[in-house]
SETI-529908 format. One record per residue (C-alpha): residue in three letters; residue number from 1; x, y, z. Coordinates in pm, 1 decimal. Layout:
<pts>
{ALA, NUM, {X, Y, Z}}
...
</pts>
This chain:
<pts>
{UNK, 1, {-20953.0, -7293.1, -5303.2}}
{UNK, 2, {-20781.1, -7457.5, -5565.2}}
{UNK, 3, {-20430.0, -7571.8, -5505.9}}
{UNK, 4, {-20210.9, -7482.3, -5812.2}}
{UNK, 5, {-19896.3, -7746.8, -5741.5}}
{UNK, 6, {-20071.9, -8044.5, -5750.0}}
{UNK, 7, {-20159.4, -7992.4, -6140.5}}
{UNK, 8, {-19789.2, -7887.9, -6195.4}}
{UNK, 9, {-19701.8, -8244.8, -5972.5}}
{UNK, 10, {-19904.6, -8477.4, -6151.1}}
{UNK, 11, {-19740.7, -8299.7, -6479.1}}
{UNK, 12, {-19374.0, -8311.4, -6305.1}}
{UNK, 13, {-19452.4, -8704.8, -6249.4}}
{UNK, 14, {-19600.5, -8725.3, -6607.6}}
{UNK, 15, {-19286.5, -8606.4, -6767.7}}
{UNK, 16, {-19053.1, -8823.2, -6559.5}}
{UNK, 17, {-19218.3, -9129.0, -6646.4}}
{UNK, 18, {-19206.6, -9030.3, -6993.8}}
{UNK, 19, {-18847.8, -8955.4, -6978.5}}
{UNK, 20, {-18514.7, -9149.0, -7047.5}}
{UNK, 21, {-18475.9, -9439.6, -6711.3}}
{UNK, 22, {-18221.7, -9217.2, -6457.7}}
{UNK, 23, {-18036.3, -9450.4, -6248.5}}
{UNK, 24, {-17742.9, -9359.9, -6054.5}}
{UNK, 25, {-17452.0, -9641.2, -5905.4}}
{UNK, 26, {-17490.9, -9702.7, -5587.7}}
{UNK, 27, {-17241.9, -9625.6, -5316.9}}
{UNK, 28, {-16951.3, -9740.4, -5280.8}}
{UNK, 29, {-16937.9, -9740.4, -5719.2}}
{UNK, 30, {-16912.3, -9408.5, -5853.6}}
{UNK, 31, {-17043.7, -9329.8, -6188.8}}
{UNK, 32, {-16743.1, -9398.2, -6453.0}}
{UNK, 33, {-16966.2, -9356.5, -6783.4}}
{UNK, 34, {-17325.0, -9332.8, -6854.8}}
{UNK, 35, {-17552.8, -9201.1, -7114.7}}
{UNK, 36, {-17918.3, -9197.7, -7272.5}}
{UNK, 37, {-17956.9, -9438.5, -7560.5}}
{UNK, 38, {-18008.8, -9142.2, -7889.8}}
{UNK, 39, {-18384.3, -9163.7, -7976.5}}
{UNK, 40, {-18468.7, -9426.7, -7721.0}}
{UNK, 41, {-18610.9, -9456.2, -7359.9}}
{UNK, 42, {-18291.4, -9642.2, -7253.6}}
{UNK, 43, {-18026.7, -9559.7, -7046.4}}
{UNK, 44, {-17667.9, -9696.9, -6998.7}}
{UNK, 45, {-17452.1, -9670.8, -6674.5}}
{UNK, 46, {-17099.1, -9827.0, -6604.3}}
{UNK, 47, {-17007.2, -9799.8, -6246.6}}
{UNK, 48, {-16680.4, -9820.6, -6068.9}}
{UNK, 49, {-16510.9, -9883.5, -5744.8}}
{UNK, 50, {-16219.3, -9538.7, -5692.1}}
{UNK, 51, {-16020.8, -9810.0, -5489.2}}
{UNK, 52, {-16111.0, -10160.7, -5510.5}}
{UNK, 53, {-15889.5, -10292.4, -5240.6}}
{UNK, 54, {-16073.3, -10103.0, -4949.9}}
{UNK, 55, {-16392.5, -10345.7, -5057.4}}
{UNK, 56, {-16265.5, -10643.0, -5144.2}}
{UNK, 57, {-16590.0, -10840.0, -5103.6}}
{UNK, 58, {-16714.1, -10647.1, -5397.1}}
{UNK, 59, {-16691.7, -10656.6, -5754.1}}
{UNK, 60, {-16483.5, -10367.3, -5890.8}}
{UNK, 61, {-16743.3, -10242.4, -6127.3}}
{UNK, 62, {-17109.9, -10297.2, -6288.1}}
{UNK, 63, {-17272.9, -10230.7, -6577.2}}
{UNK, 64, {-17674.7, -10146.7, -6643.9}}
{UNK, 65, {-17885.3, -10136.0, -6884.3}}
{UNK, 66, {-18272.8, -9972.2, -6860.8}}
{UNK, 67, {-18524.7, -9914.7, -7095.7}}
{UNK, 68, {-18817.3, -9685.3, -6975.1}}
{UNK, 69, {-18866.7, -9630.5, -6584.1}}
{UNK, 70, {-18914.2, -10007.1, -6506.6}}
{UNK, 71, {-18617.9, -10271.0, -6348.1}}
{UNK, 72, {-18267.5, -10295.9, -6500.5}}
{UNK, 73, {-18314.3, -10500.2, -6868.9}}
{UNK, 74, {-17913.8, -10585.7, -6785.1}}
{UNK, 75, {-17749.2, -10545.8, -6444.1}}
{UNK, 76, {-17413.8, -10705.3, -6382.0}}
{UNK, 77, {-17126.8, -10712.8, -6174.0}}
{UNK, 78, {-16706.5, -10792.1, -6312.7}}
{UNK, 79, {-16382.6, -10757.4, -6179.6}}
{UNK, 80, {-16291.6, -10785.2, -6546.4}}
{UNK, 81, {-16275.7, -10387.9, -6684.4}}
{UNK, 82, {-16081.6, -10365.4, -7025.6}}
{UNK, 83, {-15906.9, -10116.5, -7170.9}}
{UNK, 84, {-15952.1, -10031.3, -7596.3}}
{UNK, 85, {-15704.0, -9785.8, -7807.4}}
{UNK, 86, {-15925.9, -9923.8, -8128.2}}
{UNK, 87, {-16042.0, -9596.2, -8260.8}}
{UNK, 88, {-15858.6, -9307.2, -8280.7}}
{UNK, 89, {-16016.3, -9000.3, -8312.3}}
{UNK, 90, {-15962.9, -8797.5, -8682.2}}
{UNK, 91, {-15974.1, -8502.3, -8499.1}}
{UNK, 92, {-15669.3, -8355.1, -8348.6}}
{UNK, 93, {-15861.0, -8195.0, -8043.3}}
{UNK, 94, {-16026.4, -8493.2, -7946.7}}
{UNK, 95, {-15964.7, -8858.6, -7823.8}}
{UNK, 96, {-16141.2, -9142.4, -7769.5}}
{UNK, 97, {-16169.7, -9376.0, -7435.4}}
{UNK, 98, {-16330.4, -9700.8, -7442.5}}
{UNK, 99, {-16335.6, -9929.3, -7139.9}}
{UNK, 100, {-16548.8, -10290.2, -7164.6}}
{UNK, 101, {-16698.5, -10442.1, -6856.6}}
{UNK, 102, {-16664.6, -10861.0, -6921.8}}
{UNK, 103, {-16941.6, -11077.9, -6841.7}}
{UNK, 104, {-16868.9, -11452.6, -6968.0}}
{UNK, 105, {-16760.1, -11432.6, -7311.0}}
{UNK, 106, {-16929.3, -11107.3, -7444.8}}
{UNK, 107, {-16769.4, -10750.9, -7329.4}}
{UNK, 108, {-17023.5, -10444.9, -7314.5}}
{UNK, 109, {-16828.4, -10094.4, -7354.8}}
{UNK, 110, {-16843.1, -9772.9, -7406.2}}
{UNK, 111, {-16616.3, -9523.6, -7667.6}}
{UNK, 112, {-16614.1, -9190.8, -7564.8}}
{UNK, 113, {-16522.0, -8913.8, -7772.0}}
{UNK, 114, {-16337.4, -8632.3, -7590.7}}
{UNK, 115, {-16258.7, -8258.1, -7698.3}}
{UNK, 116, {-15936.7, -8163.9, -7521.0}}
{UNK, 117, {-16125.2, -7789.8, -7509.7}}
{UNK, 118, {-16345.6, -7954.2, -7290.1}}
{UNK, 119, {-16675.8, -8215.0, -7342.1}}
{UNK, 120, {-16739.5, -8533.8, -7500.6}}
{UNK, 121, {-16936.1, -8502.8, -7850.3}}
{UNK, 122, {-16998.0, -8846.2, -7929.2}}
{UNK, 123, {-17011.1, -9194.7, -7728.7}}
{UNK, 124, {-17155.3, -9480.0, -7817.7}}
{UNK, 125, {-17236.1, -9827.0, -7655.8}}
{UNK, 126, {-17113.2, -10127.5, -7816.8}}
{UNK, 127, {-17136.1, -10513.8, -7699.9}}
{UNK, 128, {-16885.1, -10753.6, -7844.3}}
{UNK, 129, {-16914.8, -11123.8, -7829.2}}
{UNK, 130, {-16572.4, -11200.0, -7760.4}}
{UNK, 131, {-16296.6, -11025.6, -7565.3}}
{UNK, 132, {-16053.5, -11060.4, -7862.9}}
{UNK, 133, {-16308.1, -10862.7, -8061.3}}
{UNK, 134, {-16327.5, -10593.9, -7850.2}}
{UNK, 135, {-15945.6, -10624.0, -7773.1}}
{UNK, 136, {-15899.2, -10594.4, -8212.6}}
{UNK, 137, {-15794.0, -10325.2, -8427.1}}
{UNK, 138, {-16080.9, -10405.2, -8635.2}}
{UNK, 139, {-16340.4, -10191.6, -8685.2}}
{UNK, 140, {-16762.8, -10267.6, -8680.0}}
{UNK, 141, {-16670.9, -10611.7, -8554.0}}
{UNK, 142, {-16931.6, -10555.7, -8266.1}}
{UNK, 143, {-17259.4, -10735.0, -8227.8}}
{UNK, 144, {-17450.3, -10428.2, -8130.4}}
{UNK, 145, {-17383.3, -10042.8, -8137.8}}
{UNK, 146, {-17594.4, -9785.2, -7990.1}}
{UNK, 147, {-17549.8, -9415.4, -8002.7}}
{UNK, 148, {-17535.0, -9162.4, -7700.9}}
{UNK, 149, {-17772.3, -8856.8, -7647.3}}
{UNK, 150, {-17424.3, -8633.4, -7636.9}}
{UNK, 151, {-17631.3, -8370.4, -7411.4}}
{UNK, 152, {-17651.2, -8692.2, -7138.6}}
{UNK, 153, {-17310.2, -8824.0, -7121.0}}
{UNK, 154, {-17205.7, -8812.1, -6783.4}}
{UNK, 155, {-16859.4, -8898.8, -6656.0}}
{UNK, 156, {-16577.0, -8942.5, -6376.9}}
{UNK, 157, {-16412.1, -8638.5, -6503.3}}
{UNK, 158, {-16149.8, -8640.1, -6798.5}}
{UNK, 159, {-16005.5, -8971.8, -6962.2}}
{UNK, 160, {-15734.5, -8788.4, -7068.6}}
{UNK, 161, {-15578.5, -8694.0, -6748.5}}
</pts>
């Protein structure tokens, strides 16, 4: 007799390896930001200690970058997490968040876009090669800027709490 699920397994296992990498943070980090890379097979995920005192043999956050289903392309650990007001948002519902993880000289970050009625339409990844870029009211001075899948942003709640 045939066995139906194994077809719909193998097609299951097809799909996922097919799909956008999925990586979670590992405990104790929590998942502060992450997204799918718009009409890629990356994925971007900035983790985060809730209280970094209570382990203070680890780093308070790390960042990782994935293409496809294989090994991190960019994994890295900072106690160096910066805050951004460089964008404002032109609409009057919405706001934008950006927080850069600092590794040596360059800063990787993400700008969220949040609707006060709820949901974040836009985000985007953006590397800068100096803090005092990323730290700058001016605008495009990043090195690299990739767009969000907005249906895969996932978050630690609301920024603007």
């Amino acid at each position: 007799m045939a066995r139906p699920w194994i077809p719909l397994s193998l097609i299951a296992a097809a799909a996922l390896a097919s799909a956008p990498a999925a990586a979670d943070c590992v405990s104790p980090w929590k998942t502060f930001f992450s997204c799918n890379i718009a009409k890629s097979d990356a994925r971007a995920e900035f983790c985060k200690l809730d209280d970094p005192d209570a382990y203070p043999a680890l780093k308070e956050g790390y960042y990782t970058y994935t293409r496809s289903t294989g090994p991190a392309d960019l994994r890295f650990e900072t106690d160096n997490i910066k805050e951004s007001f460089k964008e404002n948002a032109f609409n009057p519902t919405q706001a934008v968040a950006a927080f850069g993880y600092v590794r040596g000289t360059y800063v990787y970050a993400f700008f969220a876009t949040e609707d006060r009625k709820g949901g974040f339409p836009h985000a985007e990844i953006r590397v800068y090669n100096t803090v005092e870029k990323f730290m700058d009211k001016a605008r495009r001075n990043e090195s690299e800027r990739l767009v969000c899948d907005p249906d895969s942003i996932r978050t630690i709640g609301s920024f603007l709490e």
